[in-house]
C-alpha positions as CSV (number, residue, x, y, z in Angstrom):
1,X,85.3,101.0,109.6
2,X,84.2,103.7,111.9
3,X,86.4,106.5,111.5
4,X,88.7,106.6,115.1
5,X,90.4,109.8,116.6
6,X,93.6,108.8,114.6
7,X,92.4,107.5,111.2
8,X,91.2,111.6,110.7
9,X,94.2,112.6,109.5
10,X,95.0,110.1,107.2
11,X,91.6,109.8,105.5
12,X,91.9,113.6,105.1
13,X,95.4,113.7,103.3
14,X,93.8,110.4,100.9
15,X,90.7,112.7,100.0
16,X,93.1,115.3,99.0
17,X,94.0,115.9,95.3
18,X,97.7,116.1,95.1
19,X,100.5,114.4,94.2
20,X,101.7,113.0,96.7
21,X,99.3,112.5,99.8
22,X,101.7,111.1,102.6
23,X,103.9,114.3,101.7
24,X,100.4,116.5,102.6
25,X,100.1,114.6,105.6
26,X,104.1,115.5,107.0
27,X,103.2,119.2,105.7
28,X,100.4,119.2,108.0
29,X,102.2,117.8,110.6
30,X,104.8,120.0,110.4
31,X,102.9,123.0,110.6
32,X,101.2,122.0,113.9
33,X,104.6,121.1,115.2
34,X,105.7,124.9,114.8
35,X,102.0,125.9,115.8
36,X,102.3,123.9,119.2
37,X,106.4,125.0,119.7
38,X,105.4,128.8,119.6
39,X,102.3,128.3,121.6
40,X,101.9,128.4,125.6
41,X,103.9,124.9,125.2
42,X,107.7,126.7,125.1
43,X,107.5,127.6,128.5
44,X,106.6,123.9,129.6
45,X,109.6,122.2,131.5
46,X,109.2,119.1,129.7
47,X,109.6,121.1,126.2
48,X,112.0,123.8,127.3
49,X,114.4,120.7,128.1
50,X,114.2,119.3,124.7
51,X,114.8,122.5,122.9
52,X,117.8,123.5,125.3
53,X,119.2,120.1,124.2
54,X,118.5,119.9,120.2
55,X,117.8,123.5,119.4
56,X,116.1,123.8,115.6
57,X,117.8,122.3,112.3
58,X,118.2,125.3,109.4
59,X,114.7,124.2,108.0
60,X,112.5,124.9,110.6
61,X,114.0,127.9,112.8
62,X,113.2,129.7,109.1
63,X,109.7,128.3,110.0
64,X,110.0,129.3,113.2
65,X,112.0,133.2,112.7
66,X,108.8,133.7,110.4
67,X,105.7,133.1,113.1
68,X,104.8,135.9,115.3
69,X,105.8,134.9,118.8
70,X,109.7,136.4,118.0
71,X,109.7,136.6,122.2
72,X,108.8,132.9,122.4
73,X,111.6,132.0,119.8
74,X,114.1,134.5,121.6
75,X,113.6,132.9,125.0
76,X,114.3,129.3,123.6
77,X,117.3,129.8,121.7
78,X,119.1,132.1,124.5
79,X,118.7,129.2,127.0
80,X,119.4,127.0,124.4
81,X,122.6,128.6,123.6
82,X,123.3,128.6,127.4
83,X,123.3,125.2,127.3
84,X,125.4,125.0,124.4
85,X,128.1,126.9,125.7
86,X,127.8,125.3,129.1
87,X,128.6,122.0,127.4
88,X,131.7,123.4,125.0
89,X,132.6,124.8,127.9
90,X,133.8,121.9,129.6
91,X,134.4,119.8,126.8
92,X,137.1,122.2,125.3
93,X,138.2,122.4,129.0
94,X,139.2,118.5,129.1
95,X,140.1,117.6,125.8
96,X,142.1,118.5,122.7
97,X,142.5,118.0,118.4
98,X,143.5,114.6,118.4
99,X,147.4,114.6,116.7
100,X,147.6,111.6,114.3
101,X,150.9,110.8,113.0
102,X,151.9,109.0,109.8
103,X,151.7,105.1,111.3
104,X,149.4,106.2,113.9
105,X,146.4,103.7,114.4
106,X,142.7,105.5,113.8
107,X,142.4,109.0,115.6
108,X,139.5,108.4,118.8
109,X,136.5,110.5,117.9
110,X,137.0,114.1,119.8
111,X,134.3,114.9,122.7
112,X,133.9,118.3,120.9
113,X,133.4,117.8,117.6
114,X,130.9,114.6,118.4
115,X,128.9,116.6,120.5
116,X,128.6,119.6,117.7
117,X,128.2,116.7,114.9
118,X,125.0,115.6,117.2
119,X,124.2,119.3,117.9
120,X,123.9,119.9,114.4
121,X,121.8,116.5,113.3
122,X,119.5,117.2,116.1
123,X,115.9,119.3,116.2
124,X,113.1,119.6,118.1
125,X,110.6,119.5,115.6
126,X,112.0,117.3,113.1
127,X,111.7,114.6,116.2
128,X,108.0,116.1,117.3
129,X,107.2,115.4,113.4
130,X,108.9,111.9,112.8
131,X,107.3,110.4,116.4
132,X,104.2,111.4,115.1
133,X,104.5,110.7,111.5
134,X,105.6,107.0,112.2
135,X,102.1,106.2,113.7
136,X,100.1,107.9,111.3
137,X,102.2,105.4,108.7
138,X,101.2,102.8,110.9
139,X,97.8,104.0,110.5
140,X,97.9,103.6,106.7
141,X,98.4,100.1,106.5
142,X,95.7,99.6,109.8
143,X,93.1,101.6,107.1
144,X,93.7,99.5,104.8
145,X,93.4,96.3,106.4
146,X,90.1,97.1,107.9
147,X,88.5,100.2,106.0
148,X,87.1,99.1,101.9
149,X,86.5,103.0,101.2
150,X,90.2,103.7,102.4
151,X,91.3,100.5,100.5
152,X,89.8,102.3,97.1
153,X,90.8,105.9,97.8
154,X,94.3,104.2,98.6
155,X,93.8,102.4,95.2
156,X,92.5,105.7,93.2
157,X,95.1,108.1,94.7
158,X,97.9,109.8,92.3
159,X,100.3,108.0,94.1
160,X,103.2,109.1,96.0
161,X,106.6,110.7,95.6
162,X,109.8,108.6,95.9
163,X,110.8,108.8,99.4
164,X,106.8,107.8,100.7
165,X,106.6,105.3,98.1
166,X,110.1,103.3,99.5
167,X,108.5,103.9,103.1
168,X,105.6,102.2,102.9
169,X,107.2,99.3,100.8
170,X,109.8,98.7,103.3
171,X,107.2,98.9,105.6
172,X,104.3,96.8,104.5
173,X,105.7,93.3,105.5
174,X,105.6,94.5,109.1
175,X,102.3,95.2,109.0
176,X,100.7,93.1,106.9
177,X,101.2,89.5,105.4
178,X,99.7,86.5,102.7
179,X,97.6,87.8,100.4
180,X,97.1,91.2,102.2
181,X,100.6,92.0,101.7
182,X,100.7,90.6,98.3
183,X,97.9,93.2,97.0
184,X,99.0,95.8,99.0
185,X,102.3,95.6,97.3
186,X,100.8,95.3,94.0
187,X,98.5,98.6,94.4
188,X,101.1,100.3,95.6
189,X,103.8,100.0,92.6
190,X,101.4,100.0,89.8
191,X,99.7,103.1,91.2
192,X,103.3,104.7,92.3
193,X,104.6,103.8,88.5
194,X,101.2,105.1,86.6
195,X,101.5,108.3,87.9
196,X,105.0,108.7,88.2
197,X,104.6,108.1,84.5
198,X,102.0,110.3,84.1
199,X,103.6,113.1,85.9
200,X,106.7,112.5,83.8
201,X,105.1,113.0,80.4
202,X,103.8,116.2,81.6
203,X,106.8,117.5,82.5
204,X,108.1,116.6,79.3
205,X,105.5,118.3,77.3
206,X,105.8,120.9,79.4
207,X,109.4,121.3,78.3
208,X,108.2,120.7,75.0
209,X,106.7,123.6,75.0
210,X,109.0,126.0,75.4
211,X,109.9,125.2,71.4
212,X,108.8,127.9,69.3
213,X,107.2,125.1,67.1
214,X,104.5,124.0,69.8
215,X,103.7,127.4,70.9
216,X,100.3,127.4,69.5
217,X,99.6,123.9,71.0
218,X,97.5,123.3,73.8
219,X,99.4,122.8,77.6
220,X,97.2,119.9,78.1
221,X,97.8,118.7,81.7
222,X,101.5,120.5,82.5
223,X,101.5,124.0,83.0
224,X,101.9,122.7,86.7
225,X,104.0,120.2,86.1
226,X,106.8,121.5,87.3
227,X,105.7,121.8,91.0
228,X,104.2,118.1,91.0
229,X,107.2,116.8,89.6
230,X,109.1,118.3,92.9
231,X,107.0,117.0,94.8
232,X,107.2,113.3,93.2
233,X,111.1,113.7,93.8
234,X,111.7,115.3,96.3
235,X,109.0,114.8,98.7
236,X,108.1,118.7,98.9
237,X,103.7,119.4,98.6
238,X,103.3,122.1,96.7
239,X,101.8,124.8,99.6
240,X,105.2,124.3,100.8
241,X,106.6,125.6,97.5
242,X,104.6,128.5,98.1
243,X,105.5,129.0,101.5
């Protein structure tokens, strides 16, 4: 298949060696998402308006406190706090705690702490990530249906953490079906299980290891283990752990 604007990324993160290559792929993506929200872009009107509205989840305003542009990061969060106390303002203004007595039927959601409930679940680059990370699982499964190399790098990979693994299984039947599906499937657990197995007995070894009577053995495959076994469970690559 001739390689498309789109399919770059993902054959990229598939010819990388790592645990988990749909985990490299949201790292990189994430990374460009700070890149482009402390760039020229955070004086755009169309972007200033989102970050008024979501602000940045505990994650990534670390990401964000650590880049350069502290001025560009300043100027966002003062008019997003603006906002934010624009809104309390007149919420606090026209409401109150709800009171709920003993027999009372189920207390009506309060206008105040909804809106700090949303405040608080919402992030400008969490959604820049996801709206692009959806397509480029799309693209997976389009690879694979029309690219053989991809097919056997797919095929050959280490695998995937947990969380990737259960994405593209729940995801599969929507893009794919008979046969296609049915191999697709089967690829995808037996290579998810081999290496989580693999990864596992590492770990172990490496724990192994810290026993006085293996401490002339060889490490074999595990003095890493530990990072790659983070990233199996908990979706984390490891240039993240370093970051």
């Amino acid at each position: 298949m001739k390689e498309q604007l789109y399919t770059i990324p993902v054959n990229d993160a598939f010819q990388t060696d790592c645990e988990c290559p749909v985990c490299d792929l949201y790292h990189s993506l994430e990374q460009e998402a700070v890149e482009f929200t402390m760039g020229p872009s955070y004086m755009e009107d169309d972007v200033r308006m989102e970050t008024n509205e979501t602000g940045f989840c505990p994650h990534h305003i670390r990401r964000l406190y650590k880049h350069q542009n502290r001025l560009g990061l300043a100027l966002m969060l003062h008019t997003h706090m603006q906002r934010t106390n624009e809104v309390l303002k007149e919420l606090t203004a026209t409401s109150s705690p709800s009171k709920k007595g003993l027999f009372a039927k189920k207390a009506e959601k309060n206008p105040v702490t909804e809106y700090i409930r949303q405040l608080e679940g919402s992030c400008y680059i969490c959604n820049r990530v996801e709206r692009i990370f959806d397509r480029y699982l799309a693209t997976i499964f389009h690879c694979y249906r029309h690219d053989e190399a991809f097919r056997e790098r797919f095929a050959s990979s280490k695998g995937f953490c947990t969380r990737h693994f259960g994405m593209l299984y729940e995801r599969a039947p929507l893009h794919l079906s008979g046969r296609e599906l049915d191999s697709f499937l089967g690829i995808l657990v037996d290579t998810y299980l081999k290496n989580m197995q693999r990864v596992t007995d590492d770990l172990e070894w490496f724990t192994d290891k810290f026993d006085y009577r293996n401490a002339d053995a060889p490490w074999k495959n595990s003095k890493d283990a530990l990072p790659r076994s983070i990233t199996k469970t908990n979706s984390i690559s490891e240039a993240q752990l370093e970051e």
